[in-house]
Each structure stands twice: as structure tokens, then as C-alpha cells.
BALOBA-1460 file (C-alpha; in Angstrom, 3 decimals):
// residues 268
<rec num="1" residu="x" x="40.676" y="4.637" z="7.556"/>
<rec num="2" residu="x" x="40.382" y="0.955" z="8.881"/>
<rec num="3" residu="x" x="38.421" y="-0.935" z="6.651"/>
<rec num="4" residu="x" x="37.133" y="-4.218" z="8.881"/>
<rec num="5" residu="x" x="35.781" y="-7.342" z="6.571"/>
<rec num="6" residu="x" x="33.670" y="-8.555" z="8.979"/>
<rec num="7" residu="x" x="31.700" y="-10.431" z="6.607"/>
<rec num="8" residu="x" x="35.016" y="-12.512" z="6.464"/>
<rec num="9" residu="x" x="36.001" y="-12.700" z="10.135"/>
<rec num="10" residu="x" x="32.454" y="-13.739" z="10.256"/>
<rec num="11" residu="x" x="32.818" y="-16.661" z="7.451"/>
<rec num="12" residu="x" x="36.001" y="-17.825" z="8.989"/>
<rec num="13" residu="x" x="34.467" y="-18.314" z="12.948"/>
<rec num="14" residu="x" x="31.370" y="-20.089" z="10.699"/>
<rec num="15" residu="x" x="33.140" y="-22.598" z="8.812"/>
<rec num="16" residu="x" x="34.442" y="-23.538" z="12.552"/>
<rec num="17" residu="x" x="30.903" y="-23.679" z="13.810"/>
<rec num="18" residu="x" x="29.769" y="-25.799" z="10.891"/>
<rec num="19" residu="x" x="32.416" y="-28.140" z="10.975"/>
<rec num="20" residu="x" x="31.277" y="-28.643" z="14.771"/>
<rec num="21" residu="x" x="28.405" y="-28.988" z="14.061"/>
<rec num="22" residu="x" x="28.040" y="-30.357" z="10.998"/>
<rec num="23" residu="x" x="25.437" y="-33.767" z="12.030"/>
<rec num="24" residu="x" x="23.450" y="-31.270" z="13.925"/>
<rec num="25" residu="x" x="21.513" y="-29.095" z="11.155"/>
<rec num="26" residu="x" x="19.747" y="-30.101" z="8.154"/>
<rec num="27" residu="x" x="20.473" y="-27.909" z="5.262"/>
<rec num="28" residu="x" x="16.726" y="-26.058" z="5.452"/>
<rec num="29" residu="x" x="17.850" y="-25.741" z="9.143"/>
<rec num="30" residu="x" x="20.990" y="-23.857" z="8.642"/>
<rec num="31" residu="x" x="19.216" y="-21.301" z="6.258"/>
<rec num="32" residu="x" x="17.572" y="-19.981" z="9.710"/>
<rec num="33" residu="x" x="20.980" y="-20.701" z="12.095"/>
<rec num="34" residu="x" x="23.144" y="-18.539" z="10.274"/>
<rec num="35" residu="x" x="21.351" y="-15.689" z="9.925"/>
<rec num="36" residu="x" x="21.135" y="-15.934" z="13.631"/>
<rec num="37" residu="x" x="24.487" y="-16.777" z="13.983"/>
<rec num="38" residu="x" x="25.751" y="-13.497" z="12.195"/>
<rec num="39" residu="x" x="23.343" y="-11.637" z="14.346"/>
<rec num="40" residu="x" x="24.991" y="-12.895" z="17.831"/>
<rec num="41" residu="x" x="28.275" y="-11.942" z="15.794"/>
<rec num="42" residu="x" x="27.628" y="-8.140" z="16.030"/>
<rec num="43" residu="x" x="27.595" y="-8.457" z="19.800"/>
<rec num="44" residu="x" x="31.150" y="-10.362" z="19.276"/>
<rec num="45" residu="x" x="33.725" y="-8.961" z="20.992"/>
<rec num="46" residu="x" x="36.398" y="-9.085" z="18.310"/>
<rec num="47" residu="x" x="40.515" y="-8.627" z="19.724"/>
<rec num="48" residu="x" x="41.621" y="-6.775" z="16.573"/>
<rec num="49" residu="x" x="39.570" y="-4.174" z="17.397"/>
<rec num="50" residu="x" x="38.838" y="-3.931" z="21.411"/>
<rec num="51" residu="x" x="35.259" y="-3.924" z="20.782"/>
<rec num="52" residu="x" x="31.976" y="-5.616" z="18.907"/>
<rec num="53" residu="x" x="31.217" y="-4.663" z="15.056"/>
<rec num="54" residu="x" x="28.249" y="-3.156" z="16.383"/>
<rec num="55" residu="x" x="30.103" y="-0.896" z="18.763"/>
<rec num="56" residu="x" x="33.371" y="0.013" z="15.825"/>
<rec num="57" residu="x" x="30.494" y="1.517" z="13.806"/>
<rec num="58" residu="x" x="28.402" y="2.913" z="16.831"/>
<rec num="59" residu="x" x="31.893" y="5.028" z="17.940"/>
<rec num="60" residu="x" x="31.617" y="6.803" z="14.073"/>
<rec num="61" residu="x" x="30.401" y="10.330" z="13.431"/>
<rec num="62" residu="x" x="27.580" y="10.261" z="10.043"/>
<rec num="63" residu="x" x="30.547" y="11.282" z="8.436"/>
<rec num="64" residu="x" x="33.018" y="8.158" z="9.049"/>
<rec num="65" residu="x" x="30.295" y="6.494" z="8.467"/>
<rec num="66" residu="x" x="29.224" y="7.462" z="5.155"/>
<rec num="67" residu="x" x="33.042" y="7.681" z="3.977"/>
<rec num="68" residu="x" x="33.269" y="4.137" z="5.749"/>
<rec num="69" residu="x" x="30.325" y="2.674" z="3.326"/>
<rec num="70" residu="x" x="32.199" y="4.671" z="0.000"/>
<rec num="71" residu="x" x="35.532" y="2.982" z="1.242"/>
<rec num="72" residu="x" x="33.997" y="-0.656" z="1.200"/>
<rec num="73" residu="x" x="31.873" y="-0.055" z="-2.117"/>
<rec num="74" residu="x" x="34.800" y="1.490" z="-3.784"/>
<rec num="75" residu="x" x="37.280" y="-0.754" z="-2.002"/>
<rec num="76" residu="x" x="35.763" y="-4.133" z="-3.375"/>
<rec num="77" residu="x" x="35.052" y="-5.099" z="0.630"/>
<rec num="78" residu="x" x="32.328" y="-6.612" z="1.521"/>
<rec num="79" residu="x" x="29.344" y="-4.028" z="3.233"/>
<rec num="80" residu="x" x="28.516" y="-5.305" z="6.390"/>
<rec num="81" residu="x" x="25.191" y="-5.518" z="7.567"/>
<rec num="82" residu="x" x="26.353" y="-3.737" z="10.956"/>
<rec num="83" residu="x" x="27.254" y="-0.764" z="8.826"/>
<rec num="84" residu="x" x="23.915" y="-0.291" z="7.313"/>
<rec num="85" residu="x" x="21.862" y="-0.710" z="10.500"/>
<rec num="86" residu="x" x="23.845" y="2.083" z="11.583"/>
<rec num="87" residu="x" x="23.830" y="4.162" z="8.971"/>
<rec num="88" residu="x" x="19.926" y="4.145" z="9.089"/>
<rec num="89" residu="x" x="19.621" y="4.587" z="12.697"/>
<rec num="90" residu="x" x="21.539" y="7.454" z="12.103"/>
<rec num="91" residu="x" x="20.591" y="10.913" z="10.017"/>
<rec num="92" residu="x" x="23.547" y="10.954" z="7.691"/>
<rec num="93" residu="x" x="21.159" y="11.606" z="4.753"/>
<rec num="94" residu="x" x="23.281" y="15.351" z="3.977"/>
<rec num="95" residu="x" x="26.877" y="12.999" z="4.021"/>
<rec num="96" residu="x" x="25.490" y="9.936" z="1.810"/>
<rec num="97" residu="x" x="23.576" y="12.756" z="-0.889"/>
<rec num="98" residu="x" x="27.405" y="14.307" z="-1.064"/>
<rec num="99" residu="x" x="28.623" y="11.451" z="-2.027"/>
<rec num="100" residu="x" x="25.927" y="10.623" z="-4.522"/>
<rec num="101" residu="x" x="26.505" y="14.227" z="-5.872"/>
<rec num="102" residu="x" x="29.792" y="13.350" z="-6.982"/>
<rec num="103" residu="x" x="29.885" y="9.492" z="-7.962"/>
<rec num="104" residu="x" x="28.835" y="8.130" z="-10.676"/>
<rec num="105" residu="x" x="29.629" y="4.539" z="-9.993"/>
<rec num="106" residu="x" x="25.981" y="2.604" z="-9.634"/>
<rec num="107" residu="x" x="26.562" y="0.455" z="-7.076"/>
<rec num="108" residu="x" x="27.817" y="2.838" z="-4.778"/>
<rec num="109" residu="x" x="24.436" y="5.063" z="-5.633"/>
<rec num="110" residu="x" x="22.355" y="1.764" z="-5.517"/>
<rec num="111" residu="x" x="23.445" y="1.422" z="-2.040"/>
<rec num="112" residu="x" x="22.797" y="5.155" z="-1.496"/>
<rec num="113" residu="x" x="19.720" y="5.391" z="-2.367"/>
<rec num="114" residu="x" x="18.576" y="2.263" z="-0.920"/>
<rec num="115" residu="x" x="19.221" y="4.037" z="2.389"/>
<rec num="116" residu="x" x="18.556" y="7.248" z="2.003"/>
<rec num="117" residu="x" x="14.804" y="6.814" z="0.602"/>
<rec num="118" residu="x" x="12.177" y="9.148" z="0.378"/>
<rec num="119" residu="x" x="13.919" y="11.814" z="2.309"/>
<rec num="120" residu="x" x="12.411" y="15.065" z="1.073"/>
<rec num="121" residu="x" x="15.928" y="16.382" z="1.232"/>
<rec num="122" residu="x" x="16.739" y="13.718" z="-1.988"/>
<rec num="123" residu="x" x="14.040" y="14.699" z="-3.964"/>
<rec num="124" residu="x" x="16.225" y="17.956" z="-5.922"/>
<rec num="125" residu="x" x="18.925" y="15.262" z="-6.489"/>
<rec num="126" residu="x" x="16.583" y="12.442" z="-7.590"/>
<rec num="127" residu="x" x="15.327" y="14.971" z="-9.730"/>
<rec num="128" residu="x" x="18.677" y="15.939" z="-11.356"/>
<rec num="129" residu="x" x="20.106" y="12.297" z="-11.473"/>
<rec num="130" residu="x" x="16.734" y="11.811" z="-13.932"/>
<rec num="131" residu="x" x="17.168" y="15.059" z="-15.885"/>
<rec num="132" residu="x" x="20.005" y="14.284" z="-16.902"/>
<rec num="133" residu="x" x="20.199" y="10.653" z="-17.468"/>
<rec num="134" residu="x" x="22.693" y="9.878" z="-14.918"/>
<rec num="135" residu="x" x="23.625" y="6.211" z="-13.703"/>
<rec num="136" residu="x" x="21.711" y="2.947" z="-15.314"/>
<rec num="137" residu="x" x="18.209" y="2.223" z="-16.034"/>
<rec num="138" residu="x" x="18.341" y="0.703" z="-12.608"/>
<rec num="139" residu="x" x="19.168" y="3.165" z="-10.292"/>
<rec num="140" residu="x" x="16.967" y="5.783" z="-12.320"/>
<rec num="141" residu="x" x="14.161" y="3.632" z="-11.995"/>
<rec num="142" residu="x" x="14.455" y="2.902" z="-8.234"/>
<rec num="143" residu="x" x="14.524" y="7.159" z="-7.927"/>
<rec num="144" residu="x" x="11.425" y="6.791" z="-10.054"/>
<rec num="145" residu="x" x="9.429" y="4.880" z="-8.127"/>
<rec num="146" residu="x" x="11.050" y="6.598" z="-4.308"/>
<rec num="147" residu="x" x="9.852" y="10.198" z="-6.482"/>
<rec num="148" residu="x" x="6.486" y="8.564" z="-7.623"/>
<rec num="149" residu="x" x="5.681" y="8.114" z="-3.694"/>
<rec num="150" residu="x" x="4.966" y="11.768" z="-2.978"/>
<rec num="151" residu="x" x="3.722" y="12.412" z="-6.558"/>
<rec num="152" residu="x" x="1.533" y="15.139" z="-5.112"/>
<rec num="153" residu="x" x="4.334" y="17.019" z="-3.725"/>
<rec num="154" residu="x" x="7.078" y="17.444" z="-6.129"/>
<rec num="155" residu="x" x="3.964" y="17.854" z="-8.762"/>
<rec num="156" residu="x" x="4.718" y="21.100" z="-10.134"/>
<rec num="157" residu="x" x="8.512" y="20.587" z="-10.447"/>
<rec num="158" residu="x" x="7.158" y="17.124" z="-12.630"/>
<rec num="159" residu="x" x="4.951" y="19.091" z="-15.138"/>
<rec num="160" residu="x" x="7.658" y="21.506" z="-15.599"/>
<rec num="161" residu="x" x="10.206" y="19.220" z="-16.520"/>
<rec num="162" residu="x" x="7.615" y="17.665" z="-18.149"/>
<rec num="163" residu="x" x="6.925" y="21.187" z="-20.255"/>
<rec num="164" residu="x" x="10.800" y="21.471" z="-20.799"/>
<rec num="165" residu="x" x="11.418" y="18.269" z="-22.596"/>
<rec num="166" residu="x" x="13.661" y="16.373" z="-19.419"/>
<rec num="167" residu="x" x="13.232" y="13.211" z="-18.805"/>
<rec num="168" residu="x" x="9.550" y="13.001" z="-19.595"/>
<rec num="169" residu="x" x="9.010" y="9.018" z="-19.559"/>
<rec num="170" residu="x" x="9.786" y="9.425" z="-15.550"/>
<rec num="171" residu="x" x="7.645" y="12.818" z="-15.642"/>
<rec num="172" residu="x" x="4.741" y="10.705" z="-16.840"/>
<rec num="173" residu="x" x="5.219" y="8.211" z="-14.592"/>
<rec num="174" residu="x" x="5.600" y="10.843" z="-11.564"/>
<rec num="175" residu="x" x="2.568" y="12.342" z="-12.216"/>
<rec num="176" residu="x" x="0.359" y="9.184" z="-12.954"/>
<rec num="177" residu="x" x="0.815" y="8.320" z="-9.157"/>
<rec num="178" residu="x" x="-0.510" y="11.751" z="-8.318"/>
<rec num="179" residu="x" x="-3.777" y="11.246" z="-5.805"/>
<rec num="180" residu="x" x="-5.222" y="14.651" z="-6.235"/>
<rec num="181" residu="x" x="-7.075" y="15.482" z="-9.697"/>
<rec num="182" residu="x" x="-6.069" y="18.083" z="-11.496"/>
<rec num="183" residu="x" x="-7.061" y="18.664" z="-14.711"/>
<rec num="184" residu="x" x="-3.421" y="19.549" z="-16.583"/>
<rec num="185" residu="x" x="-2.095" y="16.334" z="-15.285"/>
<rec num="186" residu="x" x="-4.841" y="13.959" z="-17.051"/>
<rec num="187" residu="x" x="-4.922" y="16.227" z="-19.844"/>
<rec num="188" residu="x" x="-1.034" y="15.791" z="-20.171"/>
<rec num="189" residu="x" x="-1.067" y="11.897" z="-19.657"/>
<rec num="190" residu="x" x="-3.980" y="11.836" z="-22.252"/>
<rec num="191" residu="x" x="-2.073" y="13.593" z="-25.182"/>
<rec num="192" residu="x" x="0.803" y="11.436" z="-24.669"/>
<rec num="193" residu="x" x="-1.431" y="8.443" z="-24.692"/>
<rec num="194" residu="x" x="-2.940" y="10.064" z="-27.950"/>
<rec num="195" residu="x" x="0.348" y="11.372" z="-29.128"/>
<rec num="196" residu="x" x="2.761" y="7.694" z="-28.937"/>
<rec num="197" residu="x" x="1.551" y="5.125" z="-31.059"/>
<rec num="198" residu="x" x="5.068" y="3.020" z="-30.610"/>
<rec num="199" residu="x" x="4.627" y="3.323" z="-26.428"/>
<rec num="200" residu="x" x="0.348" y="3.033" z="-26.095"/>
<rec num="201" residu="x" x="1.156" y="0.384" z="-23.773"/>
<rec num="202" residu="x" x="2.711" y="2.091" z="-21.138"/>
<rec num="203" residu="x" x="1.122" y="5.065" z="-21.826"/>
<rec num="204" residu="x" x="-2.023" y="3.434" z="-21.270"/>
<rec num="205" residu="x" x="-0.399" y="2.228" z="-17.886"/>
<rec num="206" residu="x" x="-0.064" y="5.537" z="-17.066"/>
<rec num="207" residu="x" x="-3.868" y="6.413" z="-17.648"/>
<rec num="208" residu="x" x="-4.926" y="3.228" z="-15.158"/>
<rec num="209" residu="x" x="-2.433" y="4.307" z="-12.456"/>
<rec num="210" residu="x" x="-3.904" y="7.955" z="-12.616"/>
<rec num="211" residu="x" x="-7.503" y="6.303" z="-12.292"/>
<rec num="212" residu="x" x="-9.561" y="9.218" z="-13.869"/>
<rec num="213" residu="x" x="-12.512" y="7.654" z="-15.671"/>
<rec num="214" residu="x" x="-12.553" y="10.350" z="-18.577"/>
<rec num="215" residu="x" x="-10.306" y="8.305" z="-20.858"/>
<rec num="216" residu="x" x="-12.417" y="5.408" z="-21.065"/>
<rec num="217" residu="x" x="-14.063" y="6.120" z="-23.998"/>
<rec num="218" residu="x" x="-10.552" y="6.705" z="-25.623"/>
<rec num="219" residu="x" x="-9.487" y="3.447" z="-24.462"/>
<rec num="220" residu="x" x="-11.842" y="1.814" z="-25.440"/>
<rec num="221" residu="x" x="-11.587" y="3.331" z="-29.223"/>
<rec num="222" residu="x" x="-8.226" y="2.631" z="-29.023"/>
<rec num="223" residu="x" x="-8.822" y="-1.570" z="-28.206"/>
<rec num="224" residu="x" x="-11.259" y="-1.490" z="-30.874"/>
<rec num="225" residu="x" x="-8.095" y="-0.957" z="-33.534"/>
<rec num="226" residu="x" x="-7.774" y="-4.688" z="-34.874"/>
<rec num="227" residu="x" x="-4.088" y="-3.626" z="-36.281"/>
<rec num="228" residu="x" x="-2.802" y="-3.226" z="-32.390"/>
<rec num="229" residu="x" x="-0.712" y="-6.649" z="-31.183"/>
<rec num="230" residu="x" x="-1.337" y="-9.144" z="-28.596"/>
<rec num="231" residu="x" x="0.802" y="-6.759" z="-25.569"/>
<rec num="232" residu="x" x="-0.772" y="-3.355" z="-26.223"/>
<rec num="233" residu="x" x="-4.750" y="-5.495" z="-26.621"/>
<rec num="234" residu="x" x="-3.605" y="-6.921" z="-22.970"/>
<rec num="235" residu="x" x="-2.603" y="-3.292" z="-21.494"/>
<rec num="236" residu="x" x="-5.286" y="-1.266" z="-23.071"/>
<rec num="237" residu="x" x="-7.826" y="-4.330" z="-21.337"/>
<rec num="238" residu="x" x="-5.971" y="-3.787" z="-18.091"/>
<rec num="239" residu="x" x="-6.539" y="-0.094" z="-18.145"/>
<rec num="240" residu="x" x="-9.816" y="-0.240" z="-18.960"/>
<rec num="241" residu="x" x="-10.800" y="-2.650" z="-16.440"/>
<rec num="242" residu="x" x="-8.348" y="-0.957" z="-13.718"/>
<rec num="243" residu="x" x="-11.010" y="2.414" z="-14.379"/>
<rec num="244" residu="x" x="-14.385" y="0.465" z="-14.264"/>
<rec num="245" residu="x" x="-14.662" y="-0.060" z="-17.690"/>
<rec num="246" residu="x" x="-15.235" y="-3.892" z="-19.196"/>
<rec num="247" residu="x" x="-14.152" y="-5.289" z="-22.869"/>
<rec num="248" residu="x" x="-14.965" y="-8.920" z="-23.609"/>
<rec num="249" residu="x" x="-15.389" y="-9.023" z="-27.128"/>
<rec num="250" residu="x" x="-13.300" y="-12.137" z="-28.650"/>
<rec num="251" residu="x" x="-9.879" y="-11.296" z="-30.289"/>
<rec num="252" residu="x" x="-7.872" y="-13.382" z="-32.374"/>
<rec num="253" residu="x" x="-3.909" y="-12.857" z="-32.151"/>
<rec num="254" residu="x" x="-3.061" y="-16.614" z="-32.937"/>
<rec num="255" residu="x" x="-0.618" y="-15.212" z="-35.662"/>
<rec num="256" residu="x" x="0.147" y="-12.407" z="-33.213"/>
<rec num="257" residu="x" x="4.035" y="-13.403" z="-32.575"/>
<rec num="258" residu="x" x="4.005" y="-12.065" z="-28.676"/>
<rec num="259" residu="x" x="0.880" y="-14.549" z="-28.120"/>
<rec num="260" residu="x" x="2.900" y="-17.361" z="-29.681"/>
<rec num="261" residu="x" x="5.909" y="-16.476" z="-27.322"/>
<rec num="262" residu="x" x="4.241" y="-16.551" z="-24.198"/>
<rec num="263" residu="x" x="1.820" y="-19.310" z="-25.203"/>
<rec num="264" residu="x" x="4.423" y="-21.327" z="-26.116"/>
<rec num="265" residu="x" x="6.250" y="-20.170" z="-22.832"/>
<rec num="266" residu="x" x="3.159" y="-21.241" z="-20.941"/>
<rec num="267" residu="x" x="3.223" y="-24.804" z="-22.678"/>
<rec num="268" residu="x" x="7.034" y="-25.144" z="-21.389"/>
């Protein structure tokens, strides 16, 4: 496989253009040229390879062109932009989940999952890369938030991981973005609000995203616990607020060393 760094063939025929035309752009004015510039580029007829970037990745089966993007990732070359556009013009969702099947190198799933999305076809290996704990908090949390999106759907595979023990933060946050009410989900995301006194918090977070008005009352017993710090006071009055409810009775957390971090932040 021919690996192209267009990127680079691109850099070299800029510095050319910029040194022609250096006097002629202010620097706020070449932030919109070049993009422009490297746009006009893909139409480029380019010698080494008889054609246009656009065209060298138009010519490649889903499968070239998934192997093409694992090449470059893996390769340390540059990903051109050209690549992309193809690949998502393109339904090479089965060839890019193969890859992410077998790789555990984040970047190359970053990119993967970047482009593949919220194709329902992901969701059984979104679900697996979560259960068991595979790649960084980053790339975990991006699959979070593509599973969170169709919360309704993929449900009842949620509460039963949920049930089992896997990866039950992400459950939680799964099925707090679920639209439909159902009484095992708020009774779920209620215990755990009950349950966690080291994560009420985000727990709490959990109760405002799900938006049923039943666990007012325990947020608001909750607030009313003068021990709790600056943070958790601030989520609890978010999540009360974010279900109708209203708390303004005065608080004092001047000795409360989270409210003299981000005062003092403010101050800065």
C-alpha cells in the first residue's frame, strides 16, 4: 500500500504560495485563505500519482480505505482530510468496526469512532469496549455519550449490564438520557443516588438528566445536609432546579476549600 502525505505535498506548494504572497494577507486573513487553499488542493492534479487526492481515495474499495486510514494512524502519517470525507461518504462502517475489534491503540479508535457514530451496527461493540474497560477514559466516554443518544433503544441491554455489575457508571449515565419513563430506570438511578455518598454529585446529575420530578423531595433532603461541600451543594441545586424544584436558603462554605479554589480562581 501507497501511503500519500498529502498534508505535506500540501505544506510544501503553501510555503510557495505564502512566500508569494506574503504582503498580500494579514495574519487573521490567512486563517480563512488556507483552509481554502487546501480545499482547491483536493482538486490538484498531483504527477506522482496521475490524478487529484480526491480522486486516489475516490478509486478505493471501503476496504483500502479503511486499511488506508489504519496505515496512516499506525504509520505516524499525517490523516488527510480527503481520506475522511471519503470514508464518510462511503458505508465502510463493517471494515472500520473490524479494525476497532482488534486494536487497542486509542487514537486509531478515536478516529474510528469519530466516523463511524451512532451506527446501530456499533452499538454491541460500544457496548463491549465499556464492559470491559477497554481504551482510555476518552474514547470510553465519547462511546458514552454516541450510546447515551438512543438511550431508549439499547435500554434493556443498559439495565442488564447494569444488574450484572459491568460498567455501571456508563449504565447510569445510558439510562439517565432515556426519554420514555419507566419506572425500574428512576427507581435504579434513585438507589444509586441513595446508595453513593462519595459520588451524590453525579449521581444527582443523573436524576436532573432523567427529569422525573419524584426525587425532589429526596433532593431536597439531601441539600438540607449542612456536612455536604461547596460541589455536591452546587449539583444537588442544579438538579433540583433542572426538575422544577427551587432552594434559596443562604449557605455558608467560606471555609469550604472547593469555594476558596474557584473563588480565588474567579479573583485571578
Amino acid at each position: 500500500m501507497q501511503l500519500i502525505d498529502f498534508d505535506g505535498l500540501f505544506d510544501e506548494k503553501l510555503a510557495q504560495y505564502i512566500e508569494q504572497n506574503k504582503n498580500k494577507y494579514t495574519e487573521k486573513q490567512w486563517e480563512n485563505v488556507i483552509p481554502r487553499l487546501y480545499k482547491k488542493f483536493g482538486d490538484t492534479f498531483v504527477a506522482k500519482i496521475k490524478c487529484t487526492p480526491k480522486e486516489y481515495y475516490a478509486k478505493m474499495s471501503e476496504s483500502e480505505l479503511a486499511d488506508t486510514l489504519y496505515a496512516h494512524l499506525t504509520g505516524d502519517v499525517p490523516v488527510p482530510e480527503f481520506l475522511c470525507a471519503e470514508l464518510e461518504s462511503r458505508d465502510a462502517t463493517k471494515e472500520l468496526l473490524a479494525i476497532f475489534e482488534k486494536e487497542n491503540d486509542e487514537v486509531v479508535a478515536n478516529y474510528i469512532v469519530n466516523l463511524v457514530g451512532a451506527d446501530a451496527r456499533a452499538r454491541d461493540i460500544y457496548f463491549e469496549c465499556l464492559e470491559n474497560n477497554r481504551f482510555d477514559e476518552d474514547v470510553r466516554s465519547d462511546v458514552t455519550d454516541i450510546l447515551r443518544s438512543s438511550a431508549d433503544e439499547i435500554k434493556e441491554k443498559a439495565m442488564k449490564n447494569y444488574r450484572d455489575g459491568k460498567a455501571v457508571e456508563y449504565m447510569l449515565e445510558i439510562l439517565s438520557h432515556c426519554k420514555v419513563r419507566d419506572d425500574e430506570v428512576y427507581e435504579i438511578l434513585l438507589k444509586e443516588f441513595l446508595d453513593s455518598e462519595d459520588k451524590v454529585p453525579v449521581r444527582a446529575g443523573y436524576l436532573a438528566s432523567y427529569g422525573d420530578e419524584r426525587a425532589l423531595p429526596y433532593l431536597m433532603k439531601k441539600i438540607e445536609d449542612r456536612s455536604i461541600g461547596f460541589v455536591t451543594f452546587q449539583e444537588l441545586k442544579y438538579a433540583i432546579e433542572a426538575l422544577g424544584g427551587e432552594y434559596n436558603e443562604p449557605r455558608d462554605f467560606s471555609s469550604d476549600k472547593d469555594y476558596i479554589a474557584i473563588e480565588g480562581a474567579g479573583q485571578s
